[in-house]
SELUM-19354 format. One record per residue (C-alpha): residue number from 1; y, x, z. Coordinates in steps of 0.1 Angstrom, whole numbers, plus 5000, padded with zeros to 4 digits. Example, Ala and Ser with C-alpha at 12.3 -4.5 7.8 and 13.67 -1.06 7.14 Angstrom:
2
+-----+------+------+------+
| num |   py |   px |   pz |
+-----+------+------+------+
|   1 | 4955 | 5123 | 5078 |
|   2 | 4989 | 5137 | 5071 |
+-----+------+------+------+
# end
This chain:
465
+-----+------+------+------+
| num |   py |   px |   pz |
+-----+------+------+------+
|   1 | 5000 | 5000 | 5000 |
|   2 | 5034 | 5015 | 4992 |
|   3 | 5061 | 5018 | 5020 |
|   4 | 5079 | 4989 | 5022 |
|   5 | 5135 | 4960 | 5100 |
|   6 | 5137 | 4953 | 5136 |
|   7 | 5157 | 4931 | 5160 |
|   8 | 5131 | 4915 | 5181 |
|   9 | 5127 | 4950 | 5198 |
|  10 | 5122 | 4983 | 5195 |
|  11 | 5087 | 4982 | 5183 |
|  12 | 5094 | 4952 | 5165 |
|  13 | 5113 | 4932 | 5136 |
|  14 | 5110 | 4894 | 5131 |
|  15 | 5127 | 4875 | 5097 |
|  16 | 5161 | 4854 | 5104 |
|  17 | 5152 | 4824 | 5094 |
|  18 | 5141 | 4789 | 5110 |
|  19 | 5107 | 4806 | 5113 |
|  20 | 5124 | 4822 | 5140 |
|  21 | 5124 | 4787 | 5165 |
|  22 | 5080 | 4789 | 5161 |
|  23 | 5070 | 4811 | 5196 |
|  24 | 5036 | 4809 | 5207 |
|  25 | 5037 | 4814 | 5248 |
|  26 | 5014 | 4829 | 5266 |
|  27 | 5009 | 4830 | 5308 |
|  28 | 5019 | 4860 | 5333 |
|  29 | 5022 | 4863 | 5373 |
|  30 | 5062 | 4877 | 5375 |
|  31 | 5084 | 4855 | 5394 |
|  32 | 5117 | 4856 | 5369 |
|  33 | 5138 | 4827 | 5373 |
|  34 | 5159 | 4816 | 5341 |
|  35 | 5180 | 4779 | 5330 |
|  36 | 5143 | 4769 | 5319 |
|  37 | 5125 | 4770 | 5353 |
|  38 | 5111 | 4739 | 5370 |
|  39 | 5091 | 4729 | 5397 |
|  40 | 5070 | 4706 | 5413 |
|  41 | 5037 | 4708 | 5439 |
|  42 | 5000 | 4712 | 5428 |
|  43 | 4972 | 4687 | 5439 |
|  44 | 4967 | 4710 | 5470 |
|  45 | 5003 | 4710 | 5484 |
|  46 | 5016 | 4743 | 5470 |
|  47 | 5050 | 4747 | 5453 |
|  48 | 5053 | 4758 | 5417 |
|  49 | 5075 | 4774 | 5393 |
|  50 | 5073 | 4776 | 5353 |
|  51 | 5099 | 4796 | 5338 |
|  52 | 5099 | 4807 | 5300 |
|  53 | 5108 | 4837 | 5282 |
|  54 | 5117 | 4838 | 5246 |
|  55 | 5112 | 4862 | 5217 |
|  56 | 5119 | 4869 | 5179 |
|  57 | 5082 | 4864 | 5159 |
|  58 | 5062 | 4886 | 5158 |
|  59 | 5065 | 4895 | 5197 |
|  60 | 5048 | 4868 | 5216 |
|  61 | 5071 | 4845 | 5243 |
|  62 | 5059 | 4840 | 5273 |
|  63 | 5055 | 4811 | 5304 |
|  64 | 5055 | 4822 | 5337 |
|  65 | 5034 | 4803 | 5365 |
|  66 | 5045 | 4813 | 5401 |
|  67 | 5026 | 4797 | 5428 |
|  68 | 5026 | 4821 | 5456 |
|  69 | 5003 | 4800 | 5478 |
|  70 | 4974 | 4804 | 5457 |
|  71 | 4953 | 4829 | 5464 |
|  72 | 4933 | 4842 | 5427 |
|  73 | 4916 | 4873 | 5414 |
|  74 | 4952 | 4886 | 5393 |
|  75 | 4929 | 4902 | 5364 |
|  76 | 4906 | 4877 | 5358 |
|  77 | 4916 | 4859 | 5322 |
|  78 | 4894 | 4828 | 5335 |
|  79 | 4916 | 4821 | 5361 |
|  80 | 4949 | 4824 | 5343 |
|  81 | 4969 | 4797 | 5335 |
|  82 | 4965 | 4778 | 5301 |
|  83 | 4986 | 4772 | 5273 |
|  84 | 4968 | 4735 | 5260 |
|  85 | 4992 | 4719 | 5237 |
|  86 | 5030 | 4710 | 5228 |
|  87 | 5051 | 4685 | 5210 |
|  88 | 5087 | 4690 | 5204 |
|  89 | 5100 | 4692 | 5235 |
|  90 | 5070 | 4687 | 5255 |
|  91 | 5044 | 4715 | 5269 |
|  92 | 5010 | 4708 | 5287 |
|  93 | 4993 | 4733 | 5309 |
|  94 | 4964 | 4743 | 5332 |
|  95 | 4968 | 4763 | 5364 |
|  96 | 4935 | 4767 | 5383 |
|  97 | 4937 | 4762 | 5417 |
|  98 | 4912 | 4779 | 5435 |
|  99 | 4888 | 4811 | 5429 |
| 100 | 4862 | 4787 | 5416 |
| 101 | 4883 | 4768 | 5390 |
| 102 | 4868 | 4781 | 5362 |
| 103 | 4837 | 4766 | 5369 |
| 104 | 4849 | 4733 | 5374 |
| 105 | 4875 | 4707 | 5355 |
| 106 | 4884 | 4690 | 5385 |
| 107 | 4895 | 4725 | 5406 |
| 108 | 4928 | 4723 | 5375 |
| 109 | 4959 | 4708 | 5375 |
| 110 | 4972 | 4698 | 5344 |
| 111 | 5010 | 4696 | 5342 |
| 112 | 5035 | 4687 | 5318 |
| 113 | 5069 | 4705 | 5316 |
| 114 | 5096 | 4683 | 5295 |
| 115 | 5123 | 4707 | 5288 |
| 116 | 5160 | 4699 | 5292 |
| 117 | 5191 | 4724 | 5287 |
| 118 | 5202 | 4715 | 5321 |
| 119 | 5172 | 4693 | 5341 |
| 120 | 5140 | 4704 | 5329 |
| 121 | 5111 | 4686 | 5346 |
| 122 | 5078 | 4698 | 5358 |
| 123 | 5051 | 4663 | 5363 |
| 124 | 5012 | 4671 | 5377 |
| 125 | 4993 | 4649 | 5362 |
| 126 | 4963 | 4631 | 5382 |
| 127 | 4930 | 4640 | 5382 |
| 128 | 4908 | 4629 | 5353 |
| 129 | 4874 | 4619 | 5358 |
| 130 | 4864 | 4633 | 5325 |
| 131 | 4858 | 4670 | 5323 |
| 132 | 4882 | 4685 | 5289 |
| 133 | 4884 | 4714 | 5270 |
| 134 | 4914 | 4730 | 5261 |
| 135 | 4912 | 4723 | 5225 |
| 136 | 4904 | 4689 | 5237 |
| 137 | 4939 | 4678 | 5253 |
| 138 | 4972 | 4665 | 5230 |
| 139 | 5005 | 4657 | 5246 |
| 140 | 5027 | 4634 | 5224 |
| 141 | 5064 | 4619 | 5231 |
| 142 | 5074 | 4588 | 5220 |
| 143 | 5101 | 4560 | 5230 |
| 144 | 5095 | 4526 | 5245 |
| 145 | 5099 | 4497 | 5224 |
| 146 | 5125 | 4481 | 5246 |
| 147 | 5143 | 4515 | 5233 |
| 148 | 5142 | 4530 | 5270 |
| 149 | 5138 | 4565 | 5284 |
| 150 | 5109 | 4587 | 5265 |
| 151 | 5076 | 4588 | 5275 |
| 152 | 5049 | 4606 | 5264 |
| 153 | 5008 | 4600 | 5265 |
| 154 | 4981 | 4629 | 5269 |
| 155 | 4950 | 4621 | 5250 |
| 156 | 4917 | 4639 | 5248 |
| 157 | 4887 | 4632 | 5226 |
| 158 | 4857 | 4638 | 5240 |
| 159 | 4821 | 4651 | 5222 |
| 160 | 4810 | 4617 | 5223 |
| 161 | 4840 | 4601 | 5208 |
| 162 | 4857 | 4588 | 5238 |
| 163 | 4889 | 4585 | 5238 |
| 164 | 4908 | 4593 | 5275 |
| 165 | 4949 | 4581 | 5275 |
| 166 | 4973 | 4595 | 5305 |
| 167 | 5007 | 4578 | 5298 |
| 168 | 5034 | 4584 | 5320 |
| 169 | 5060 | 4557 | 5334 |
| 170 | 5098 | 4557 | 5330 |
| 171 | 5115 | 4568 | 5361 |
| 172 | 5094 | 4598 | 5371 |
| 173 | 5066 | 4578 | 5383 |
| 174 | 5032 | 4588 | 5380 |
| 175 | 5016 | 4568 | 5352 |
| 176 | 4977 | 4566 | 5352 |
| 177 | 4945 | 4574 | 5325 |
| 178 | 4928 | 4548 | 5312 |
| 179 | 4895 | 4554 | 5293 |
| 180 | 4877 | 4538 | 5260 |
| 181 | 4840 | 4527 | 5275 |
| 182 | 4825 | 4531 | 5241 |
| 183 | 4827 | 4555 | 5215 |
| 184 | 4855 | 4551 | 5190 |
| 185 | 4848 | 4537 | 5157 |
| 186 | 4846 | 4557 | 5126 |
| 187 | 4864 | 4543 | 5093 |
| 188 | 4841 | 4562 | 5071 |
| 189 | 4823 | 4596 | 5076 |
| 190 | 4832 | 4617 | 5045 |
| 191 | 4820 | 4651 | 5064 |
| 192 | 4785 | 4644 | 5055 |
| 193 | 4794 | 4635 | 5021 |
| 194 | 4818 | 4662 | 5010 |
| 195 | 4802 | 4689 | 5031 |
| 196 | 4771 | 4687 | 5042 |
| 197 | 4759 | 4707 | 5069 |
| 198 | 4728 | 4738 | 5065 |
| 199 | 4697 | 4727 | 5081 |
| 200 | 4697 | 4763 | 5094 |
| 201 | 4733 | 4760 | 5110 |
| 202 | 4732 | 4770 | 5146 |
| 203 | 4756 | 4741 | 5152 |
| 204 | 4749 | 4706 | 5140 |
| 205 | 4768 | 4684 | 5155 |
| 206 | 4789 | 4660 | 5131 |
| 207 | 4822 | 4672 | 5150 |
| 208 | 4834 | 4697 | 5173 |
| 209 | 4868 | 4699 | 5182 |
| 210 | 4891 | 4735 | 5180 |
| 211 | 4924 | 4727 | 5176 |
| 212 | 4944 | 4692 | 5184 |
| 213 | 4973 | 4685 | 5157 |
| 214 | 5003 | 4659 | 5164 |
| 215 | 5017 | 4637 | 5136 |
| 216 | 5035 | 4614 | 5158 |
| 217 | 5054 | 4585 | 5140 |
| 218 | 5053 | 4552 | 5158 |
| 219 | 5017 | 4549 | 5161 |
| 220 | 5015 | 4581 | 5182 |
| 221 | 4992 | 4598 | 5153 |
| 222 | 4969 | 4630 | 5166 |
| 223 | 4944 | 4648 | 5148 |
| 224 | 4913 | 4663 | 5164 |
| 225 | 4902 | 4698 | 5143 |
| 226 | 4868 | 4708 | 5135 |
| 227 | 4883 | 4739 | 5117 |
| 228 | 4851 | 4742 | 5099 |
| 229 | 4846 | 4704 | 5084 |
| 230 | 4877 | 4681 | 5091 |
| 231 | 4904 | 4664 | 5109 |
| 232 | 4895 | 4626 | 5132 |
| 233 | 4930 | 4609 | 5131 |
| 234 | 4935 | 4585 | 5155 |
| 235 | 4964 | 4564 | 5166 |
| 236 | 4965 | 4569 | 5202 |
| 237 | 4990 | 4542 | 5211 |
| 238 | 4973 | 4516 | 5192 |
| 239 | 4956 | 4486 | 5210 |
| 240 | 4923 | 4490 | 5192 |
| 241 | 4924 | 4530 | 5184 |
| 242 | 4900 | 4534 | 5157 |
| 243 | 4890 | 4575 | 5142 |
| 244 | 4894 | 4583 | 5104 |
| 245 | 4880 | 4612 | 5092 |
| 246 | 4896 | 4636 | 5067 |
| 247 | 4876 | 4665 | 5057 |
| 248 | 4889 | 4700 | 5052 |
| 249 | 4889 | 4721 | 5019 |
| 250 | 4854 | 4734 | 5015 |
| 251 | 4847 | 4773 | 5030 |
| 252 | 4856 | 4798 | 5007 |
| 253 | 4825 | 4817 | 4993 |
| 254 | 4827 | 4849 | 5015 |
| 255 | 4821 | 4823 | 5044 |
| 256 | 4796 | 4804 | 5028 |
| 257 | 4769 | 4819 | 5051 |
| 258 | 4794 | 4818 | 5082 |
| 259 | 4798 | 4780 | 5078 |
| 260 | 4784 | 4765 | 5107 |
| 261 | 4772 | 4796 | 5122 |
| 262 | 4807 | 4816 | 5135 |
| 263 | 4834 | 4812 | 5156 |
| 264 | 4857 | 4790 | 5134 |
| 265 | 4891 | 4799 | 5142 |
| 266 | 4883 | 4837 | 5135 |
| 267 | 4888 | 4827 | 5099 |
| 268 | 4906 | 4791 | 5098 |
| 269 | 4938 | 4775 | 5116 |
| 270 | 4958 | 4743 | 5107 |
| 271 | 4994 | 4736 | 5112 |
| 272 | 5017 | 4702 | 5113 |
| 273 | 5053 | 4714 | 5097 |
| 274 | 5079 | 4709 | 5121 |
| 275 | 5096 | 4679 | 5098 |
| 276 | 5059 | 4661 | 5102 |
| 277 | 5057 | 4663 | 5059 |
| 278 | 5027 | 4681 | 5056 |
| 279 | 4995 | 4696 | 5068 |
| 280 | 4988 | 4733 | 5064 |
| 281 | 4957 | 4744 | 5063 |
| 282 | 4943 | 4788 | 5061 |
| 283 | 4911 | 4801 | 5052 |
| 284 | 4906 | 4842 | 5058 |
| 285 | 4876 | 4859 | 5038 |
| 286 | 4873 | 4888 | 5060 |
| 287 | 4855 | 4921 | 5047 |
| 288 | 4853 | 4941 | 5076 |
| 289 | 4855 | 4980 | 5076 |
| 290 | 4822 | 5000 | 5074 |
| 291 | 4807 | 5038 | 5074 |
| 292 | 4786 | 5045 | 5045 |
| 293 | 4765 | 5073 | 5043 |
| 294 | 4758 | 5097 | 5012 |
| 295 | 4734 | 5120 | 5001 |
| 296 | 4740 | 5151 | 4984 |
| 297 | 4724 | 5155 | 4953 |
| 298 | 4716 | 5188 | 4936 |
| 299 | 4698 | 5203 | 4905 |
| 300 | 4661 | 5191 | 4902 |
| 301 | 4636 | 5222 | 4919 |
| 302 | 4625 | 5244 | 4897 |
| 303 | 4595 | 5257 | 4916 |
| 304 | 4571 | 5243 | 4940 |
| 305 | 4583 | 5264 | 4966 |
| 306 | 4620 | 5248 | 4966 |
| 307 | 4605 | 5217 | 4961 |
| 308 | 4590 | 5221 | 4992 |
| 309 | 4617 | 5237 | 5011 |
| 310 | 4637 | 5208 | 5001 |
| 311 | 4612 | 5184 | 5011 |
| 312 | 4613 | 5199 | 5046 |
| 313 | 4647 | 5206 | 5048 |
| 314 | 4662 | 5179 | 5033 |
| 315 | 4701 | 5180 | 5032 |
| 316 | 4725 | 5162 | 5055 |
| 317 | 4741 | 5128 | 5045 |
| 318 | 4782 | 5129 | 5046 |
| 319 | 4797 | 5101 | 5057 |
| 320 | 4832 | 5079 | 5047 |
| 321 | 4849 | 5053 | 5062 |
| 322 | 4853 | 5026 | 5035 |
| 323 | 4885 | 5001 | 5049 |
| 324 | 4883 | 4966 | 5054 |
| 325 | 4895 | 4939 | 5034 |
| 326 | 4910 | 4904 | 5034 |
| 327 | 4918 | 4876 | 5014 |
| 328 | 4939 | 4842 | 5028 |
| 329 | 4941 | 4811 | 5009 |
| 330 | 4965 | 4787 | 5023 |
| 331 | 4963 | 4748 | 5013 |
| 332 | 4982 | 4717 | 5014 |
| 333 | 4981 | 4679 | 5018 |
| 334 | 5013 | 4657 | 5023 |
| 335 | 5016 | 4633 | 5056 |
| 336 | 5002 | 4602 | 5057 |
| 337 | 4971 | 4620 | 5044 |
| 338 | 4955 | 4596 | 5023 |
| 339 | 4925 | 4608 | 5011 |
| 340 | 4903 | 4644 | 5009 |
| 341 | 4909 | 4650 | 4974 |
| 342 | 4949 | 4651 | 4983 |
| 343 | 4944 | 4689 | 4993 |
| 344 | 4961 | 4711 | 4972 |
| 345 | 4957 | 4752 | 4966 |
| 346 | 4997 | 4763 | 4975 |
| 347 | 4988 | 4802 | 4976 |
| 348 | 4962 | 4834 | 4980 |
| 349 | 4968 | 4868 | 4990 |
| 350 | 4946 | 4895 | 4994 |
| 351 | 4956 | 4927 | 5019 |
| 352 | 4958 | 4947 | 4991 |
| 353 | 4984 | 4927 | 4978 |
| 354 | 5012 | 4923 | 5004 |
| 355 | 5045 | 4945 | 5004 |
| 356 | 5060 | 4970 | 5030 |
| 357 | 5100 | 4964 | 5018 |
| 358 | 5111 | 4981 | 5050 |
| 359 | 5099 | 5016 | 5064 |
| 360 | 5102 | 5009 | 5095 |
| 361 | 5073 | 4983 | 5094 |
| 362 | 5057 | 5007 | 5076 |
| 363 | 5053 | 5033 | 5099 |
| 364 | 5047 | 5009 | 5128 |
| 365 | 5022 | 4993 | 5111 |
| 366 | 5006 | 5031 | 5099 |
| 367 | 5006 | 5040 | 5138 |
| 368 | 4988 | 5014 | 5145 |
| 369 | 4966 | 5016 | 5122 |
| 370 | 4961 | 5053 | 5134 |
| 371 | 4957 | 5042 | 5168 |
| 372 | 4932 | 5015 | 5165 |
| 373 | 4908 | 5030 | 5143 |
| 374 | 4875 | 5050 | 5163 |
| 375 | 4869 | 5066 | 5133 |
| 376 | 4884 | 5104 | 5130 |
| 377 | 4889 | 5104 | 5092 |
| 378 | 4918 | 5080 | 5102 |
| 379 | 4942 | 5112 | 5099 |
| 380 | 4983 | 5108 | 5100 |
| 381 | 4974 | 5116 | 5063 |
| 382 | 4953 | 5086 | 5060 |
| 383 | 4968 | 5058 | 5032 |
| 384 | 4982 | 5027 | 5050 |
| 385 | 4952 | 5000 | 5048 |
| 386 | 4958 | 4967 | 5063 |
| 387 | 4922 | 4963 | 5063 |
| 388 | 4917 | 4991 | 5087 |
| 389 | 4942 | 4971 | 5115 |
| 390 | 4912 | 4943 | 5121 |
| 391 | 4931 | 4911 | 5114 |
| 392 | 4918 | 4881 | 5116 |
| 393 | 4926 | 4847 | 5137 |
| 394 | 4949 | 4833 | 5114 |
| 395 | 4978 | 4815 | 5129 |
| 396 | 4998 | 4790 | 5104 |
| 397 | 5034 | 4791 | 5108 |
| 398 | 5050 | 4752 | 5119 |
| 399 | 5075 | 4751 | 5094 |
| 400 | 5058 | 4740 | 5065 |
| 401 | 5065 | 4773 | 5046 |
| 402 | 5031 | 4795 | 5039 |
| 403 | 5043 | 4823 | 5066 |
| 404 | 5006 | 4833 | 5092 |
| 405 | 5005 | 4854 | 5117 |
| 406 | 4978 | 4882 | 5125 |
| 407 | 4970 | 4897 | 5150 |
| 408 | 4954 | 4934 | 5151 |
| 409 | 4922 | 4940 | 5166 |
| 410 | 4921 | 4957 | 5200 |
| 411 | 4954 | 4937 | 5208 |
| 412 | 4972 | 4968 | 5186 |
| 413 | 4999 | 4946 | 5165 |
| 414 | 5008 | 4915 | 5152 |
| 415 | 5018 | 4909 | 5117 |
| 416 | 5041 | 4885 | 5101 |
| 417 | 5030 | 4876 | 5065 |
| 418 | 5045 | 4853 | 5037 |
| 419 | 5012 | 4845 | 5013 |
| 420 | 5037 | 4828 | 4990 |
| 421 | 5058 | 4862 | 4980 |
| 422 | 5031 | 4884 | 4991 |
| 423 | 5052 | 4903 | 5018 |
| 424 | 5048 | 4916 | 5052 |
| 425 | 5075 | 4897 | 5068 |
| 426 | 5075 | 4917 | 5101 |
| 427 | 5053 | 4935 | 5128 |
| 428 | 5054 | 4941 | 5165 |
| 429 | 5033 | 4961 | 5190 |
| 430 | 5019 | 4943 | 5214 |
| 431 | 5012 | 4951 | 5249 |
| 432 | 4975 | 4964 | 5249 |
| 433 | 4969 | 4955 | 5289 |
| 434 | 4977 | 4919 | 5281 |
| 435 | 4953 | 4922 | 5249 |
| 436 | 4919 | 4934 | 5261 |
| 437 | 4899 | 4906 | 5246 |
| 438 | 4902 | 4905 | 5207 |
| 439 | 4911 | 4865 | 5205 |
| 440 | 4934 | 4841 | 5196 |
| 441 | 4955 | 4839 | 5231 |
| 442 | 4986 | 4821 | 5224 |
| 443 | 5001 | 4786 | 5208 |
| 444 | 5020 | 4781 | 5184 |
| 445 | 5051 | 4757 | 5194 |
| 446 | 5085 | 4747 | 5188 |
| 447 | 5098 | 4743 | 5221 |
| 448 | 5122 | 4770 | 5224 |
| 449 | 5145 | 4751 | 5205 |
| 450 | 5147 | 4730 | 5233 |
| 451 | 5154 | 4752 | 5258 |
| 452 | 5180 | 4772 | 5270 |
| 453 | 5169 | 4803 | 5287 |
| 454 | 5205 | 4820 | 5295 |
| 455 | 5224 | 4809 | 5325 |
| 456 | 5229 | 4818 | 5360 |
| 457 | 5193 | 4832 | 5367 |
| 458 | 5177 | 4861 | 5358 |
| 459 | 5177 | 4868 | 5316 |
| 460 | 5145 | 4876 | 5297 |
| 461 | 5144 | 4909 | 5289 |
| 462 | 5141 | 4920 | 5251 |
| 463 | 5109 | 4929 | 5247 |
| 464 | 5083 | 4905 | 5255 |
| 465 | 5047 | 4913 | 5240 |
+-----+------+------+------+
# end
């Protein structure tokens, strides 16, 4: 890749456009106050803080969670507080609330924070009988039809197709879940139909849920993700919620044997656009990076005796480091999504393909790729090779341009990438203790447009990996 700025930090340069408002948050332990912090008690009596940091994409924002009365293991990820979902200005989150928590759903408390620029609020939410995932869990904001203060509904879809409503009550009361006692009803199952699963799949179950997307509108629309077969919609505030199903383009060949038998989101992710005009939807065929070994080859033996002495002593292979590869295909359907066949190819791009316009992304990106590689033919020398940085989790930007986000293996970098014009956008270097696991750790969301972190408290510092 040829050569090819910063403002989010030192380490870092993000693009000045709206893409700028889309900041996935993640959870640490400091105790930073800012204009966004709120509070409120957990289920057990303790006071709580949530405070939240913003930063220029790539670098990650951040939420804190301070709760100094609870008393948890500070490195294990299990017990961290979760990022679940958001909706404009609306965020839902887990905090466990004793050692044990990740062992059981009911030892969480689920809150949502409703930001303000002057009185952001923090509401616990009551204790579910149903046991959710957090791929599981939407939070949506909506008005009352008497036109009165916004509300907002969580809604999680169950395995089974159960459908489980909170909905909160004007005036800061506590509202209540209620819970469908049969399955919801399926339109029409087009899954089956369009793609049909292996009979060798390890997984074979008609859905699975990954990812929860929000339409909104005045039938509170959300979408359940199976990234690898297709979306439920389901009109949550409905009297009689019924499911439709929408599948999802069909898996690129280079996953054809992955289908059903991978961690989805490795490869896929969808997106709502911010404007709620279309669905996004990313496919990554990854090629990952490989050693392969050669034989020397010499003239053919001209005697037994060299034969033999070759056949006993036969030379050593040399080995190269052949970089990975990756190619993302990015489609399209336009909201209300009518029907399968809607979907639309808006773009590919292969790693090969994307441009370095600015040298100092290039040489962030060429340390890192440096620094994350375990193989010592990796030299300063060494070409720049996307392929080589590990990237893979896709994450779709949310407004509705054809902008994903990757991050590096080893939690090295994150990249900024516009499939469309084939261009590395920007890169940052993210903070490798808070980036052990490689994994998708962070939600995208447009809340930070809705907040206003400057004021009399404590200001985010620049640099927030």
């Amino acid at each position: 890749m040829a050569p090819a700025a910063a403002a989010a930090s030192p380490e870092g340069e993000g693009h000045d456009d709206a893409r700028l408002q889309q900041r996935p948050a993640r959870p640490y332990g400091a105790a930073r106050r800012n204009s966004s912090t709120a509070s409120s008690t957990t289920s057990t009596g303790h006071p709580i803080e949530v405070t939240f940091y913003t930063a220029r994409p790539p670098v990650l924002a951040h939420f804190n969670v301070h709760c100094p009365g609870l008393q948890l293991p500070p490195d294990d990820l299990n017990l961290m507080p979760r990022a679940i979902a958001s909706d404009v200005d609306l965020f839902l989150f887990r905090v466990p609330t004793d050692p044990m928590a990740s062992l059981s759903h009911h030892r969480n408390d689920y809150f949502v924070y409703r930001a303000h620029p002057q009185h952001p609020k923090l509401d616990l939410l009551p204790k579910s009988y149903a046991c959710f995932g957090d791929c599981e869990l939407a939070v949506l904001g909506y008005c009352a039809a008497d036109g009165g203060d916004k509300q907002y509904v969580v809604a999680g879809l169950k395995t089974a197709l159960t459908l489980h409503i909170y909905r909160s009550r004007p005036g800061g009361e506590a509202g209540s879940w209620t819970s469908s006692d049969q399955p919801l009803p399926v339109e029409e199952l087009l899954r089956d139909k369009v793609c049909p699963i292996p009979r060798d799949a390890d997984l074979i179950l008609d859905h699975m849920t990954t990812k929860v997307i929000v339409i909104g509108g005045p039938k509170g629309t959300v979408g359940w993700v199976d990234l690898w077969r297709g979306v439920f919609f389901c009109d949550v505030l409905d009297e009689s919620p019924k499911l439709r199903d929408l599948p999802l383009p069909l898996p690129a060949k280079g996953n054809w044997r992955l289908f059903r038998n991978d961690c989805s989101y490795y490869r896929r992710d969808i997106a709502v656009s911010q404007d709620k005009n279309s669905i996004k939807h990313v496919e990554m065929e990854i090629v990952q990076p490989r050693e392969v070994a050669t034989t020397p080859s010499g003239p053919e033996p001209a005697t037994y005796l060299e034969w033999l002495h070759r056949r006993e002593n036969p030379p050593r292979p040399t080995y190269s480091w052949v970089p990975g590869r990756w190619k993302a295909t990015v489609w399209s359907i336009p909201i209300p999504a009518a029907s399968w066949e809607d979907w639309h190819l808006d773009c590919t791009a292969k790693s090969g393909d994307l441009r370095v316009d600015d040298p100092r992304h290039y040489q962030l990106l060429h340390k890192l790729m440096i620094s994350g590689s375990s193989n010592k033919e990796v030299t300063a020398e060494a070409t720049l090779s996307l392929g080589l940085l590990g990237m893979a989790y896709p994450t779709l930007s949310i407004d509705g341009d054809d902008v994903i986000y990757l991050p590096g293996k080893g939690g090295s970098g994150d990249c900024c990438n516009d499939m469309r014009r084939k261009k590395l956008e920007g890169v940052a270097k993210l903070d490798s203790q808070k980036n052990t696991i490689f994994m998708r750790c962070f939600l995208a969301s447009g809340i930070s447009k809705h907040l206003m972190t400057t004021g009399t408290y404590h200001t985010a510092p620049r640099n927030l990996a």
